[in-house]
C-alpha positions in Angstrom: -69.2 -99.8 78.0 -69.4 -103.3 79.9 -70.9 -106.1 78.4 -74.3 -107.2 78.5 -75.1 -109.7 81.2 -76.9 -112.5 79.6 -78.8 -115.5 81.8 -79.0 -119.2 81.2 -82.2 -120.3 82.2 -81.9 -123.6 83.7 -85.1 -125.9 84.0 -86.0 -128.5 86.4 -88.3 -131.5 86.2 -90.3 -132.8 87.9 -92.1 -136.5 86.5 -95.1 -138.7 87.8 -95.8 -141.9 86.2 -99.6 -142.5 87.2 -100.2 -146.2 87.8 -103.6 -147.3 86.5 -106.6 -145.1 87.3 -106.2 -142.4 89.8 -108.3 -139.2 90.8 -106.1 -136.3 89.0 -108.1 -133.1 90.3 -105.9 -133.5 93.9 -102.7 -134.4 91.8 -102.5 -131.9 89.8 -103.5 -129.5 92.6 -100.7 -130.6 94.4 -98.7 -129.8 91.8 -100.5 -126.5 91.1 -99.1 -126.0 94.4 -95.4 -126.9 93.9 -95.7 -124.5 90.8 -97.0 -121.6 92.7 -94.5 -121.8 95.6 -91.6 -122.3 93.0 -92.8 -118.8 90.9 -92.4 -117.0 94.9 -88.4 -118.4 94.6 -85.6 -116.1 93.7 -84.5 -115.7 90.0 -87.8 -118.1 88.9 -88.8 -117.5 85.4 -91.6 -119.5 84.6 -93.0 -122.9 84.7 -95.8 -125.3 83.3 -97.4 -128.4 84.0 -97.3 -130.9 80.9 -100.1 -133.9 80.6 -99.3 -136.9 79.1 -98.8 -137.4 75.7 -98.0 -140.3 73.2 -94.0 -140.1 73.2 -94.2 -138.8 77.1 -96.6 -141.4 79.4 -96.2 -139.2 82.2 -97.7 -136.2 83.7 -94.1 -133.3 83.8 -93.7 -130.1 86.0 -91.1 -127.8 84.1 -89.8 -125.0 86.6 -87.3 -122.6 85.1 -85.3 -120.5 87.1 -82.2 -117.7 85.8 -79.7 -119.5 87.2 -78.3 -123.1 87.8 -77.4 -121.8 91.5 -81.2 -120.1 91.6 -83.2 -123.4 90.5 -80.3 -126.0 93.1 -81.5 -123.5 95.7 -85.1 -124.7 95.4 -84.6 -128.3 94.1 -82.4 -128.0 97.9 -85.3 -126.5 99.5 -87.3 -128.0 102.8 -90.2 -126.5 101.5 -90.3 -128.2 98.2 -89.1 -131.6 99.7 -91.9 -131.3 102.2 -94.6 -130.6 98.9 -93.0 -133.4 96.9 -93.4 -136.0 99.9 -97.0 -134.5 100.5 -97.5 -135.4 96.6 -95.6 -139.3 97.0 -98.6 -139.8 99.3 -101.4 -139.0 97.0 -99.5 -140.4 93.8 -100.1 -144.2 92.6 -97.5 -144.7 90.6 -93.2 -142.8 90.4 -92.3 -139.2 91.2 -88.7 -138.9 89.2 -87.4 -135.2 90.0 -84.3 -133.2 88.5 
C-alpha cells in the first residue's frame, strides 16, 4: 500500500493597524470580502478575521490554504491585490500582508 498523503496547511496574514478612530462596519466588510473570495481559491482551508486584543493592537485576517504553492497562488493574485488596494483606501492607519 502507498503512503498516506498528508498536507501542510500554510497560513497567510493579513494585518491593519487602525490609526485613531475609524468607522469599522466598511473595514471589516472589506475584509469580509477578501475572506470570501479567498474560501472560492483552490486548496483553501479556512480562514478568520481576528479583532484586536491586548498583546495584538491590530485587527488580523488569517487565510489558510493546503499548500504553500496553493496560498503564493492567491497572495500572487490580481484579484486579491486589487481587494487589498480597495481596502488601503478605506483604511487610516498600515495594511502589513504575508
Amino acid at each position: 500500500s502507498e503512503p498516506e498523503k498528508t498536507h501542510q496547511v500554510v497560513g497567510l496574514t493579513t494585518k491593519l493597524l487602525i490609526a485613531g478612530t475609524a468607522d469599522m462596519a466598511p473595514i471589516i466588510d472589506a475584509l469580509t470580502r477578501i475572506m470570501m473570495a479567498g474560501a472560492r481559491e483552490r486548496g483553501f482551508w479556512s480562514a478568520e478575521i481576528n479583532p484586536p486584543a491586548a498583546a495584538h493592537p491590530e485587527w488580523s485576517l488569517v487565510e489558510r490554504f493546503k499548500s504553500a504553492q496553493m496560498a503564493e497562488s492567491w497572495l500572487q493574485s490580481e484579484k486579491r491585490k486589487n481587494m487589498l488596494e480597495s481596502l488601503r483606501a478605506i483604511v487610516p492607519g498600515r495594511i502589513l500582508s504575508s
